[in-house]
C-alpha positions in Angstrom: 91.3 113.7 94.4 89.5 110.4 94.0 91.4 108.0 92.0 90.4 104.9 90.1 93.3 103.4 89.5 94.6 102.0 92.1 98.6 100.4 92.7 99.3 97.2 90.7 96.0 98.0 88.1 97.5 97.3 84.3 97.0 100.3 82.4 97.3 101.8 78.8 98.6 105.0 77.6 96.1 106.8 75.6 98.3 109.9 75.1 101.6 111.3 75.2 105.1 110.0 73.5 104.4 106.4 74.9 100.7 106.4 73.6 99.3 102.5 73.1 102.0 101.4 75.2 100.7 98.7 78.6 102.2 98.5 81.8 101.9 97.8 85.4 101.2 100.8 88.1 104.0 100.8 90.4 102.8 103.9 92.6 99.9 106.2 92.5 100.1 109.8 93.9 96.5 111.4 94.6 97.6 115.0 95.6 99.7 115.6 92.5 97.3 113.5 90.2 100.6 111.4 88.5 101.0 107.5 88.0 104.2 105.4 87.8 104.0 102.9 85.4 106.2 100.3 84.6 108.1 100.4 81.2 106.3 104.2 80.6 107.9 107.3 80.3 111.5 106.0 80.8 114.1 108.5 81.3 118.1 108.2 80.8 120.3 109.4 83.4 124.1 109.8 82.4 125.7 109.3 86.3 129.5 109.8 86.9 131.4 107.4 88.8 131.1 107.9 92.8 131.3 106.4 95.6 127.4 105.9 95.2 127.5 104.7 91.8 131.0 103.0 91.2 130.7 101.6 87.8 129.1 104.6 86.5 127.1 104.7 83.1 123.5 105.1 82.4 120.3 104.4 85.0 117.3 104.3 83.6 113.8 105.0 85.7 110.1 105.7 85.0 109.1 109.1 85.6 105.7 110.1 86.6 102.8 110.4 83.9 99.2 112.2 84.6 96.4 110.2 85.5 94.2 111.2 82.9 96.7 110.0 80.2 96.1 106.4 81.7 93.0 104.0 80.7 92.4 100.8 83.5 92.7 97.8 81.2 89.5 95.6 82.0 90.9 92.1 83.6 88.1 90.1 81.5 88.2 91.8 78.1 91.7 93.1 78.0 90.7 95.8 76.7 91.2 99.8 77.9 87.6 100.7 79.4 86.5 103.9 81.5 85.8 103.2 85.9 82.6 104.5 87.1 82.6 104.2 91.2 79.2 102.6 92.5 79.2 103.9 96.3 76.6 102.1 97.9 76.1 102.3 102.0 75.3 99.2 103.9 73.9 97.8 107.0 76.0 99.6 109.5 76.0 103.1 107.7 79.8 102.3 105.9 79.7 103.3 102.1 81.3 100.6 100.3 82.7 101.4 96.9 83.0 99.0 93.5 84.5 100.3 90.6 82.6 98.9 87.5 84.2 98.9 83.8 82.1 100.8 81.6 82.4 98.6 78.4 81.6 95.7 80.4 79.2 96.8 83.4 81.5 94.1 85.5 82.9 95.0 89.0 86.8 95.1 88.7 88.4 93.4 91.9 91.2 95.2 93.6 94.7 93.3 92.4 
């Protein structure tokens, strides 16, 4: 799967319990189709005290969200905006790719 959103893109949630929240992409997994986002989807975990975790208490981490329930937020306009990919080839037969926001037809540069 070809994905758009690439690792440190800001992103908003357009659905799901954390829906209009923003946040940072932390990882990206193609096969499974699943973002990590920063501040999204944050899950408490009650840990016992170990040797591992001597104090104890409660952890929080992100969990994994679906790509599709992510929107790239447009570096110029701040706001949430489709990709399209332009693949075009060049001089020596290598396809370059540009992903273009939708809203405002502008390339988006890589973070």
């Amino acid at each position: 799967m070809k994905m758009a959103i690439k690792k440190n893109d800001m992103v908003k949630i357009i659905s799901g319990d954390d829906k209009g929240k923003e946040g940072r992409v932390i990882e990206v997994d193609a096969k499974k189709g699943r973002l990590l986002v920063e501040g999204v989807n944050v899950h408490k975990r009650h840990m016992r005290k170990s040797q591992a975790y001597p104090e104890g208490g409660i952890h929080e981490r992100e969990l994994a969200i679906a790509y599709s329930n992510a929107m790239l937020i447009d570096p110029d306009t701040k706001q949430a905006t489709r990709i399209r990919l332009d693949r075009t080839i060049d001089g020596n037969g290598r396809a370059q790719v540009k992903r273009l926001a939708v809203k405002s037809g502008k390339e988006i540069k890589m973070p």
